[in-house]
Each structure stands twice: as C-alpha cells, then as structure tokens.
NULUM-303074 format. One record per atom (N, C-alpha, C): x, y, z. Coordinates in steps of 0.2 Angstrom, whole numbers, padded with zeros to 4 digits, always signed. Layout:
XYZ;...
***
This chain:
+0315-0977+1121;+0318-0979+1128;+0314-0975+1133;+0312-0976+1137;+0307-0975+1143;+0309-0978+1148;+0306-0970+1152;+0307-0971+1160;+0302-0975+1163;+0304-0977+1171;+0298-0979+1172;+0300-0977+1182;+0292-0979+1183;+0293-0977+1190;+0292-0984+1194;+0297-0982+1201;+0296-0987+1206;+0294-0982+1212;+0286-0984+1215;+0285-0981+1218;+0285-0972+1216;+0286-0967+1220;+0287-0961+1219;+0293-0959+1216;+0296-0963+1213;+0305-0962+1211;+0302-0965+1202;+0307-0961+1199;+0306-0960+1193;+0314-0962+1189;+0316-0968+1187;+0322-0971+1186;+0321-0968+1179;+0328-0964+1176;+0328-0960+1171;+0326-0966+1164;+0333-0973+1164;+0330-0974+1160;+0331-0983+1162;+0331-0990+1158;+0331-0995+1159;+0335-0999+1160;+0342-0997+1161;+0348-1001+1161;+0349-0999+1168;+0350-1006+1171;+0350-1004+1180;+0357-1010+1180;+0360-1009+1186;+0366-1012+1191;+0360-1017+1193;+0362-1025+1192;+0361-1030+1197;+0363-1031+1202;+0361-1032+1211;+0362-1032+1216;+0368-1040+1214;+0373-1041+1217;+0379-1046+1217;+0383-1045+1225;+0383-1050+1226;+0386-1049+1236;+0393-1050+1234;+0396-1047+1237;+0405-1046+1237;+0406-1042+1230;+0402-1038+1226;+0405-1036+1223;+0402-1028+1221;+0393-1028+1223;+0391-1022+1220;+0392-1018+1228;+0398-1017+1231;+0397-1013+1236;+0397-1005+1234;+0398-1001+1238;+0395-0994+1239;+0403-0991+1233;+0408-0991+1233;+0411-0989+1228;+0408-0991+1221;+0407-0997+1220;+0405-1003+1214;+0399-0998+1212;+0395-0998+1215;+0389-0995+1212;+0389-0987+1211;+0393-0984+1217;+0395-0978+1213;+0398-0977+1205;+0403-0980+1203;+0407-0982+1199;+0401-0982+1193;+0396-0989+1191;+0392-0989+1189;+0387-0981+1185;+0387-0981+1192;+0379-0976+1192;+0385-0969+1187;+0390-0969+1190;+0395-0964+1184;+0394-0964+1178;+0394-0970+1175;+0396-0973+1169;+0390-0974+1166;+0383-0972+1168;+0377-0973+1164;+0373-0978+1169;+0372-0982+1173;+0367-0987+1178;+0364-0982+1179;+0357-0982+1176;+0352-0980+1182;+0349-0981+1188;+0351-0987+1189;+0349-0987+1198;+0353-0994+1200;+0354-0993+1205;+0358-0999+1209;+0356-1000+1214;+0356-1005+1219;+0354-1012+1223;+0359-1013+1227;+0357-1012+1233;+0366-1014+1238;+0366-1021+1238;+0370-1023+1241;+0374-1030+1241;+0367-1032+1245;+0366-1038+1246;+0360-1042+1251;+0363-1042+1259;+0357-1038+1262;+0359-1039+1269;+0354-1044+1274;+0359-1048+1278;+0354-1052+1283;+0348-1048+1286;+0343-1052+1286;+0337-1049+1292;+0340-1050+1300;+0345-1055+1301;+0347-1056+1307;+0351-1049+1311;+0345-1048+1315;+0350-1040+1319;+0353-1041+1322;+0357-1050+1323;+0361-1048+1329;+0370-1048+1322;+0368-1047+1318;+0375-1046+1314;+0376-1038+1312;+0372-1034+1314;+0372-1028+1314;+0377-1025+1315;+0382-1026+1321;+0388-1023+1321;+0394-1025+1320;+0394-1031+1313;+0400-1034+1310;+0399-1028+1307;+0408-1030+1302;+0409-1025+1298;+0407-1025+1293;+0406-1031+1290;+0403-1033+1282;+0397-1029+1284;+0392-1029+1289;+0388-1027+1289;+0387-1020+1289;+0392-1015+1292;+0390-1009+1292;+0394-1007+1288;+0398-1010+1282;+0401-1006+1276;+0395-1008+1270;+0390-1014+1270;+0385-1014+1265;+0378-1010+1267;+0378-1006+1274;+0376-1000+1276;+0377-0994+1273;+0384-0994+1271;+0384-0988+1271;+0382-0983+1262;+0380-0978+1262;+0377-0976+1256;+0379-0966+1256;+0384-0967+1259;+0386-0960+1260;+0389-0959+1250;+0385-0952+1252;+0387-0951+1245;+0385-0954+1238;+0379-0956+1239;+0376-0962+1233;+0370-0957+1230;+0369-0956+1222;+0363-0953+1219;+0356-0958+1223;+0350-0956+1225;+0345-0958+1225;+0343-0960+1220;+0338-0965+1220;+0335-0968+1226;+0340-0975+1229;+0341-0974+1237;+0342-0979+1240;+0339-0986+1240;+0343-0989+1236;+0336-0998+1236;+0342-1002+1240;+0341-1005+1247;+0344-1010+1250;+0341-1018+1248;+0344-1022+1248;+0342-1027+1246;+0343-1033+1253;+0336-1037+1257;+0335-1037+1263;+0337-1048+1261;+0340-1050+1265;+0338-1058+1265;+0335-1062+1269;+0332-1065+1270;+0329-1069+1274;+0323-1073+1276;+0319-1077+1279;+0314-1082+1278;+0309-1080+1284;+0312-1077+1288;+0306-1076+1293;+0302-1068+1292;+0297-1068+1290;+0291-1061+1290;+0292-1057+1295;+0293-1058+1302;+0291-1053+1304;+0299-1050+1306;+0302-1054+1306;+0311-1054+1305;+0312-1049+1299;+0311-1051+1293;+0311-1048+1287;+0308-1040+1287;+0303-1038+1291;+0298-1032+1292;+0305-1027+1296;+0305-1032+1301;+0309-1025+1306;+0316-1025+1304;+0320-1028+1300;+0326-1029+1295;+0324-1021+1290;+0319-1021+1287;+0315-1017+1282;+0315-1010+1287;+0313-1010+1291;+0309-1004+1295;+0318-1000+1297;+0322-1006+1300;+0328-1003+1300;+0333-1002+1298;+0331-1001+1291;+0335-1000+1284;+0333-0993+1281;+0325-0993+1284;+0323-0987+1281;+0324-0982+1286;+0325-0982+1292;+0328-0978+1296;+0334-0976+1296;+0340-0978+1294;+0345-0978+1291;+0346-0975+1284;+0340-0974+1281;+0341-0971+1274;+0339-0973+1268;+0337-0981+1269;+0334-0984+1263;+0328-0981+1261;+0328-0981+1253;+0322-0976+1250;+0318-0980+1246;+0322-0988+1245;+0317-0993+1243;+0320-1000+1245;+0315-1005+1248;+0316-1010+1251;+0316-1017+1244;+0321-1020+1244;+0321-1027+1239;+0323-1031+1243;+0317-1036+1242;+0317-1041+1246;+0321-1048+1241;+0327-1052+1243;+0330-1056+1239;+0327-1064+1240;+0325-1065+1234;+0321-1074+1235;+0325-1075+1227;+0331-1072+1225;+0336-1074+1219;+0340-1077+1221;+0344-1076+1227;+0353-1079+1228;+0350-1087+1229;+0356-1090+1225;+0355-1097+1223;+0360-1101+1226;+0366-1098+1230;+0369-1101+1235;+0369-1108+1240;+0373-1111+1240;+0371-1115+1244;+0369-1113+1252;+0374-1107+1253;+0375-1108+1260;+0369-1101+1261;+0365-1101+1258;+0360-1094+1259;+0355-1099+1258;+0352-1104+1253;+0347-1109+1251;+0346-1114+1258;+0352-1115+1261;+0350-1120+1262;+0346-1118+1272;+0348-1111+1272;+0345-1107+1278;+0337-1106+1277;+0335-1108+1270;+0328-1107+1266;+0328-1099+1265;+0332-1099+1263;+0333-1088+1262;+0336-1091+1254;+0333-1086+1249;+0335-1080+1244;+0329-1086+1239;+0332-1089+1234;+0328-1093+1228;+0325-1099+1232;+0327-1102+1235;+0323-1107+1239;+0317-1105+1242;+0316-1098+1245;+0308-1097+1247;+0305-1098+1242;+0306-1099+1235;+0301-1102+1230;+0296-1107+1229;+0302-1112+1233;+0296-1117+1234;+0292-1117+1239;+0288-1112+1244;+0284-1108+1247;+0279-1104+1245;+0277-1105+1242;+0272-1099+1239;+0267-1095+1243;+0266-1100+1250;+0262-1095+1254;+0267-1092+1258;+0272-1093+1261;+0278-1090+1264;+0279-1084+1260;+0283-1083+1254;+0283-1080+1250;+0277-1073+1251;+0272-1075+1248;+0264-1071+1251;+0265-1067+1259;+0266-1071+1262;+0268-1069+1269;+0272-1065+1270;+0278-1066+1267;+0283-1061+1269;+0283-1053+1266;+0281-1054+1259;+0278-1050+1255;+0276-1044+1257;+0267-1049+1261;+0264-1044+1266;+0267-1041+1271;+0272-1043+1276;+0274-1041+1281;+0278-1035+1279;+0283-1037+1277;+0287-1030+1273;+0284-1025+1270;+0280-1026+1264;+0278-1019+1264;+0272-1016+1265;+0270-1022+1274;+0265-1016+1278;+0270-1014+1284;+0277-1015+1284;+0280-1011+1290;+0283-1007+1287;+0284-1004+1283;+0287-0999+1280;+0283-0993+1275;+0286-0988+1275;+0280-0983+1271;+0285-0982+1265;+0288-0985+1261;+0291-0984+1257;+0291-0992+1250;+0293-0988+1245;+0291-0996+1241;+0294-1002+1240;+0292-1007+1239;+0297-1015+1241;+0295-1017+1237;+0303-1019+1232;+0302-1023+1228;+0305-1031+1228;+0305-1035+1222;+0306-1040+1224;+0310-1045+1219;+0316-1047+1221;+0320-1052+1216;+0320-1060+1217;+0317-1061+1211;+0314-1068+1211;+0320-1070+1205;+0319-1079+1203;+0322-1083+1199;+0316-1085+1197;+0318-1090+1190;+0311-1092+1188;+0305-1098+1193;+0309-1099+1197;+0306-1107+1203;+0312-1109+1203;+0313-1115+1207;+0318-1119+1213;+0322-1124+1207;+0318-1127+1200;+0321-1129+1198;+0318-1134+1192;+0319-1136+1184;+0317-1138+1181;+0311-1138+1179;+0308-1144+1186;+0300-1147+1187;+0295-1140+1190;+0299-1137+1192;+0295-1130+1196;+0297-1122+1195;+0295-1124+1189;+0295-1115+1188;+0288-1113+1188;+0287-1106+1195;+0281-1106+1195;+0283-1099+1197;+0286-1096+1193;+0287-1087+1192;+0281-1085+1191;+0275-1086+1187;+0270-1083+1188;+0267-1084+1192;+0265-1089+1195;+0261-1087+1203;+0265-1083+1206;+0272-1083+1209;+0275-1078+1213;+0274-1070+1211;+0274-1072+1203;+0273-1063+1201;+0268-1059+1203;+0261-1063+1203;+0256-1063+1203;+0253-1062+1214;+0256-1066+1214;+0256-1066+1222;+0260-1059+1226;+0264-1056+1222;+0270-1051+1223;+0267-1045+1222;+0262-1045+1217;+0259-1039+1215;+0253-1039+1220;+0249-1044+1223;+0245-1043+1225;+0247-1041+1234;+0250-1041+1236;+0254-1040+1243;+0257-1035+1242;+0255-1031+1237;+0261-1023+1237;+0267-1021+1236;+0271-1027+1232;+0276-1026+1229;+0275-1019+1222;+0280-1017+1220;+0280-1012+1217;+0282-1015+1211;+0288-1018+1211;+0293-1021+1205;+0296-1025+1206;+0297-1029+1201;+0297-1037+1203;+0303-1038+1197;+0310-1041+1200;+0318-1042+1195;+0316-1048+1195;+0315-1051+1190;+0318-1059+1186;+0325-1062+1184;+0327-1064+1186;+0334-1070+1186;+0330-1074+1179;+0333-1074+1173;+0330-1081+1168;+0332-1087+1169;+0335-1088+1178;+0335-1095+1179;+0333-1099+1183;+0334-1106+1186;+0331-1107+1193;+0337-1108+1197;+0333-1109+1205;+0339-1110+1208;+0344-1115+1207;+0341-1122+1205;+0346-1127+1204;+0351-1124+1199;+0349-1121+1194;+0355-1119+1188;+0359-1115+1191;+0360-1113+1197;+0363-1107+1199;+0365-1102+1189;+0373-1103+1190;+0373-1097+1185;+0376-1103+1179;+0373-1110+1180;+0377-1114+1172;+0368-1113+1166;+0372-1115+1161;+0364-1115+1153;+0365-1107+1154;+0359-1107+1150;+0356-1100+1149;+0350-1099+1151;+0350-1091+1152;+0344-1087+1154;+0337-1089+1150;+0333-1090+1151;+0325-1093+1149;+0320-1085+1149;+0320-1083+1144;+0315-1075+1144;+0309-1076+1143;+0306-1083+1138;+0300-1087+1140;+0296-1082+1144;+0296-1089+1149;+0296-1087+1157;+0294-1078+1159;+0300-1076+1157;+0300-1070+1159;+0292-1064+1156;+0293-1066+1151;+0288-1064+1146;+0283-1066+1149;+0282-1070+1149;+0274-1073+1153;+0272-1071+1159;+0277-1071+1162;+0277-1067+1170;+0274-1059+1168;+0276-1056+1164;+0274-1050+1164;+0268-1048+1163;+0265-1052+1155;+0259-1053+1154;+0255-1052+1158;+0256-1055+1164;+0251-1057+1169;+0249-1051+1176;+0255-1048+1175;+0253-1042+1181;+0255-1035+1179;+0253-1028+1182;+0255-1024+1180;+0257-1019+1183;+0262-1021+1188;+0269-1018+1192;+0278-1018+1185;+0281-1015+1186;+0286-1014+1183;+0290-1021+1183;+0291-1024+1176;+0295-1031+1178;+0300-1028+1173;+0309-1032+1178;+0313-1030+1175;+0318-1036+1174;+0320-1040+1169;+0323-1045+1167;+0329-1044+1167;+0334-1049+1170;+0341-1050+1172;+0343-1056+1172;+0349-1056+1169;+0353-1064+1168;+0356-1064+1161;+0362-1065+1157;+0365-1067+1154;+0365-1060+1150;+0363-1055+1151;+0364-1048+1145;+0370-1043+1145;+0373-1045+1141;+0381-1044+1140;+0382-1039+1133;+0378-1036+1130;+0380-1032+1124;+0374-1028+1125;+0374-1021+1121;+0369-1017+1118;+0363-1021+1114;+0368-1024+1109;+0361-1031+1105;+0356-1035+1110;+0362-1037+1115;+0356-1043+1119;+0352-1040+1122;+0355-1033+1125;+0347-1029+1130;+0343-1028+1125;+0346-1025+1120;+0340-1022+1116;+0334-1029+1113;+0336-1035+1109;+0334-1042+1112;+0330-1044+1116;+0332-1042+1122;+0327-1044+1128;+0324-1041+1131;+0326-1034+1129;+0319-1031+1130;+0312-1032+1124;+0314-1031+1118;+0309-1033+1113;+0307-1040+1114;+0309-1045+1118;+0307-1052+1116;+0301-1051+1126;+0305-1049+1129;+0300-1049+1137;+0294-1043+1136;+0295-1035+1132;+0293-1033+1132;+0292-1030+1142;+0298-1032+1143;+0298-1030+1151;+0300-1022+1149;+0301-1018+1156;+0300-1011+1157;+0309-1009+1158;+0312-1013+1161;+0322-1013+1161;+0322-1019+1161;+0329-1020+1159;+0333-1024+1162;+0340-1023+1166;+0342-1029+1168;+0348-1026+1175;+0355-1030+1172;+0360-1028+1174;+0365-1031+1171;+0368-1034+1177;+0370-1039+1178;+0374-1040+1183;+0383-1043+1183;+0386-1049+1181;+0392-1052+1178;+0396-1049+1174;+0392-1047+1169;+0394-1043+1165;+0397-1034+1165;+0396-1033+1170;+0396-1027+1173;+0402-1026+1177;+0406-1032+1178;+0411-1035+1181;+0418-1034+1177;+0422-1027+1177;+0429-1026+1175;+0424-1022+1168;+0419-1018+1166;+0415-1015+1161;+0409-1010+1164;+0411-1008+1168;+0404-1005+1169;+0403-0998+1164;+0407-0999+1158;+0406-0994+1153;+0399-0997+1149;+0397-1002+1150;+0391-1007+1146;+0386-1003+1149;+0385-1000+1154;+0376-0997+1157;+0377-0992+1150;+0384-0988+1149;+0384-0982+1145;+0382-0985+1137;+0385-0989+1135;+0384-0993+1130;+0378-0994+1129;+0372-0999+1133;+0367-0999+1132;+0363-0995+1131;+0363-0989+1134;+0359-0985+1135;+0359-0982+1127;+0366-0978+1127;+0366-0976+1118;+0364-0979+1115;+0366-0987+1112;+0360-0991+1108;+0353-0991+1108;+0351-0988+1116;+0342-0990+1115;+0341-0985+1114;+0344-0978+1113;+0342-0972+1112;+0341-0971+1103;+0348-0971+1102;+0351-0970+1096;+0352-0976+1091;+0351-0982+1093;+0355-0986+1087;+0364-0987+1087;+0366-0981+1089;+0373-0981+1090;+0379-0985+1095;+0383-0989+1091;+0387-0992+1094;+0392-0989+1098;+0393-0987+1103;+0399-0985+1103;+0405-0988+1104;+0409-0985+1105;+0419-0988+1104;+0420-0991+1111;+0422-0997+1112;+0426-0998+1118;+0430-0993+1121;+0432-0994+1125;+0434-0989+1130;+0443-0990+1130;+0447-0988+1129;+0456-0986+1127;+0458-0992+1134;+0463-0994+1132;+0468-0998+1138;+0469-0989+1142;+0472-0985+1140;+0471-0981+1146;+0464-0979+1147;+0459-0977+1147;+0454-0976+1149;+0451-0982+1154;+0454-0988+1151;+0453-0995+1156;+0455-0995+1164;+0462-0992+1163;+0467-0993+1169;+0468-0987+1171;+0464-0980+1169;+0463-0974+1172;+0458-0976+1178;+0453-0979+1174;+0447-0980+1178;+0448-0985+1184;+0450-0991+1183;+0452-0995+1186;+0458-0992+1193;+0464-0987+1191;+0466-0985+1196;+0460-0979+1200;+0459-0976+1198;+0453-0974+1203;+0448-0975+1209;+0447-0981+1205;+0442-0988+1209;+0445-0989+1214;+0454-0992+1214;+0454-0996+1217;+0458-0990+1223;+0459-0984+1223;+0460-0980+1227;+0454-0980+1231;+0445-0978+1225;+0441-0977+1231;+0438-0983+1234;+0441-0990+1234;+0441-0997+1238;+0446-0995+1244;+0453-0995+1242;+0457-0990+1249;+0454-0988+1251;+0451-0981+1252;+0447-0977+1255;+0443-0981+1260;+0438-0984+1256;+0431-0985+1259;+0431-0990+1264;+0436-0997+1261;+0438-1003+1268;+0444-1002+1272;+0449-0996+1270;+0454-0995+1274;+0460-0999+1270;+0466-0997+1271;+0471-1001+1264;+0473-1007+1268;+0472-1011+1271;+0472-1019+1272;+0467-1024+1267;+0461-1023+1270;+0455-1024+1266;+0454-1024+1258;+0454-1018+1259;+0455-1014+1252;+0457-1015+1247;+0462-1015+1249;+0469-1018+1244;+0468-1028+1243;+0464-1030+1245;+0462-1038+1246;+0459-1039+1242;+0454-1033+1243;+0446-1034+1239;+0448-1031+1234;+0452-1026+1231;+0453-1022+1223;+0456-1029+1217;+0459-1033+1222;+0463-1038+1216;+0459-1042+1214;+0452-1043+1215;+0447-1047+1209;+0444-1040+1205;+0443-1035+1208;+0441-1031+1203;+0448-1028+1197;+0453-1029+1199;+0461-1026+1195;+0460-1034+1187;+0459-1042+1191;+0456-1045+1186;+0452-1046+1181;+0447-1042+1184;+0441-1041+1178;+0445-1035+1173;+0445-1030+1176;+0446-1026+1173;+0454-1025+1166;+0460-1029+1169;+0462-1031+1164;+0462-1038+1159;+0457-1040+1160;+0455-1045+1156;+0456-1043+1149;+0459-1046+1144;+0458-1046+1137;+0464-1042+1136;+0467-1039+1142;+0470-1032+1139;+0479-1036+1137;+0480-1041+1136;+0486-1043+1136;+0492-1041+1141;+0490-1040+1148;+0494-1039+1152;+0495-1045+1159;+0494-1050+1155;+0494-1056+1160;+0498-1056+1167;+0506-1056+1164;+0511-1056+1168;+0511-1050+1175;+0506-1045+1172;+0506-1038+1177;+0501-1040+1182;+0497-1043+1179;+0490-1044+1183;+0492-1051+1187;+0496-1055+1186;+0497-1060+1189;+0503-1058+1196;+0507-1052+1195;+0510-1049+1200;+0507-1044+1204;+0501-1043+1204;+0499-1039+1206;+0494-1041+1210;+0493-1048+1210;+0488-1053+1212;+0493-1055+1219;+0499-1053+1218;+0503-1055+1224;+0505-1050+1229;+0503-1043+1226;+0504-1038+1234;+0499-1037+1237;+0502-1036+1245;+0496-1035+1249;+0498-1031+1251;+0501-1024+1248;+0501-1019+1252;+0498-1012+1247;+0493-1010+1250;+0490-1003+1247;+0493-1000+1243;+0498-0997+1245;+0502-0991+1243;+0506-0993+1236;+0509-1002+1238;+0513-1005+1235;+0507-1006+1228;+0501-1008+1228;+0497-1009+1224;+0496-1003+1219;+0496-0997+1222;+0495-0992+1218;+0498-0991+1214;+0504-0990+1216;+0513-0988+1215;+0516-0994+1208;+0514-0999+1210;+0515-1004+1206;+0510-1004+1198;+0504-1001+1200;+0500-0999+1192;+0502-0994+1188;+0503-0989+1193;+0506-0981+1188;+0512-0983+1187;+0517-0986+1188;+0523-0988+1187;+0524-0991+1178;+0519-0998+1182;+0518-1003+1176;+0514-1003+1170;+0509-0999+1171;+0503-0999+1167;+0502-0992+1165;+0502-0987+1169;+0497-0980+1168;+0504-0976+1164;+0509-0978+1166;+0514-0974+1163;+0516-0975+1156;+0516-0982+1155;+0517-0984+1148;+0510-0985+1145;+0505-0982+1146;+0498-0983+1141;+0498-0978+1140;+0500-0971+1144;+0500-0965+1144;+0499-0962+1136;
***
C-alpha cells in the first residue's frame, strides 16, 4: 500500500472520502478523516460569487479545525468564473483546488455544470487551463466516464486534463445518464490510466475491503475514494485500509460503538449548523447509521423530533443506555 502525492502534499495512504453535496460537510469529513480517510473533499461549491454570503455557502467554507490538506471542490461552466471561484477559495484556505465535471444532477446538468461539461471537450480544456493558471496551488479533477452510453470519452478528458495541469484526476465508473443506477465500469477506468501519468483515483460502487482491494488490482489506479457507502460506516476507510496493509479483516463495529459514534456526530452537526438545522440535518445521518441494527421503531421516532436537545435526550435514553 503506497502513498501518493498530490501536488506538494503527500496523502498517507489510498482510501480517500468521496466529495457528496448535503452530506460530506465539515463535521462528515472530520468524522471520516478520524476513522481512517486519508483525505476528503468538501461538499461542491458554486463558481457563482454572488451566493457567497448564503449560508449553505459559508458553512461548505468553513474548514475550521480540518487535518490538511484542504481540497475544495469548485462547480461551474464558465472559465474565467471558475478561476476566480478557485483564486477565492485559495484565499480563504484551500490548499487544493477540484474542479467537479462528476455531479450528475439534473438540476446542476442542466446549468451545463458538473458531468455534462463532458460533452465539451474543448470547454473542458478551457476551463482546466483557466483554473490552474490562476492559482498557485494544485487542481485536480473529478470526471464520469462521458455524458452517456454512446459517449464515453474519459480518455480524451484524462488526457486533455493532464495536459492543462491537472494534478489528479477522480473517476466515477459511470456516466452522467446512469446517474447512480447499473454498476461501476473499471474498464474504462483502467484505460484512462494507461494513458496519463498524473495520479488517478477510481470511485463508484466500493463497499468492502475485498472490492477496494479488486479495484485497485483490476484499474491499477493509485486510490480509490469511497463515497455512499461511507454513509452511517465511516469505520470502512479503517477497514480498508487494514486489508491493504495486512490482509486482515477486521470486526464490525459493536451497536454501542455504532450509537456512541453516532451520538457524537450528531452533537458536532448541533454545534456546527446550530440546534434548529442541525438537528434536521442529523436525522438522515441517525438513518444510516442505525441501519441493520434492528432498531426501527426508535429510528422511526426519532425521525419525528425537531428538537436538538429532545434528539439527544431521546438516544441516551433509548439506545446508549440500554447498549451500554
């Protein structure tokens, strides 16, 4: 298992947090990066500066408290829009610039921002160039494999990506049309790599120790990133890693070790949006996390307060006391 570098930054080892909007925010990725992620990706921000001082926007700003290196993940279609988006991220702290041409969204596609720039290739090249000639730091870049079926054309992008000063280049095994239905295509991925020699890292459907280990051996890529699956498990970065190291399985993680972890979280989601928000936003994460654990009836109550304190109160009560 091997390090690799992006840019002047030296990522210990290959299992990275996938960038996911509404969900890897700044608690989410701390959490990860605890439990083994070597590097995380913030949530995708607009190029557009005049959303700079909503709140969504200046809570997917914020990196207080985050292991380096900072990697913002930037959206949008216009080049020189996209540069000074870049330029004012790295002002603020960003220590590596990733440009999103993966979100497969209707309502981001249909702006021609995220996987839909695909079908552009000289766009694509353009924008590439613009961003990492206005900034002095590395920019990387997360692609799909093409727009769809008929057009999978990952390797020119890869290739066009490297030549414009991309550093590192994250693969989706899918296209945009498939958003997240089929399966991940590593093919493609594989091929993509062959072809340039910037850092490529493969993302899409890796949900065990055995798969990463799988698709690293089959892409021969340099990491890979977890993203969905990292949803109510972020003990999987630690997981993988131990397998690529050692061979060793480890033991899932105890109902209480589940709902320890889980209560902490969703105290530092309180914290970070404030207990109205907070407590809105913990209930998708309170779902994942008890998933499997046959506590449906608690989870389905618990899905129904909207009140912080009530939320807490209501898990140590019901859960933390009796797994104790």
């Amino acid at each position: 298992m091997k390090a690799l570098n992006i840019g002047p930054y030296t990522i210990e080892h290959p299992v990275m947090l996938a960038p996911m909007a509404g969900v890897t925010d700044r608690p989410f990725r701390q959490l990860c990066r605890s439990l083994g992620a070597s590097y995380a990706v913030s949530e995708m921000l607009s190029c557009d500066l005049s959303l700079l001082k909503t709140a969504k926007t200046q809570y997917r700003m914020n990196h207080d408290g985050e292991p380096g290196p900072i990697a913002v993940q930037i959206a949008g279609s216009d080049p020189k829009q996209l540069a000074l988006a870049a330029q004012l991220n790295v002002d603020h702290g960003a220590q590596i610039i990733d440009i999103n041409m993966g979100c497969p969204q209707k309502k981001v596609a249909k702006k021609n921002c995220g996987s839909a720039l695909m079908s552009n290739p000289e766009l694509v090249a353009d924008i590439c160039h613009h961003v990492v000639n206005s900034v002095n730091v590395p920019v990387t870049l997360k692609t799909r494999l093409g727009t769809d079926e008929e057009h999978k054309n990952i390797i020119e992008i890869a290739q066009l990506a490297e030549q414009a000063g991309i550093t590192a280049l994250f693969i989706h095994g899918r296209t945009k049309a498939q958003k997240y239905r089929g399966h991940s295509e590593y093919e493609l991925i594989a091929a993509a790599k062959q072809q340039i020699k910037i850092p490529v890292i493969a993302n899409g459907d890796i949900d065990s120790p055995e798969k990463a280990r799988w698709v690293l051996d089959k892409t021969q890529c340099d990491a890979i990133m977890i993203g969905r699956a990292a949803q109510g498990n972020p003990w999987i970065f630690g997981q993988i890693k131990t397998f690529l190291q050692s061979g060793q399985i480890l033991a899932k993680p105890s109902t209480k070790e589940i709902t320890q972890v889980m209560y902490k979280h969703i105290e530092n989601l309180h914290d970070f949006y404030g207990p109205i928000t907070g407590c809105r936003i913990a209930r998708k994460h309170i779902k994942w996390f008890l998933k499997g654990l046959n506590l449906d009836p608690i989870a389905r109550t618990l899905m129904t307060i909207d009140n912080a304190e009530e939320q807490l109160l209501f898990i140590h009560q019901n859960i933390l006391q009796k797994v104790a």
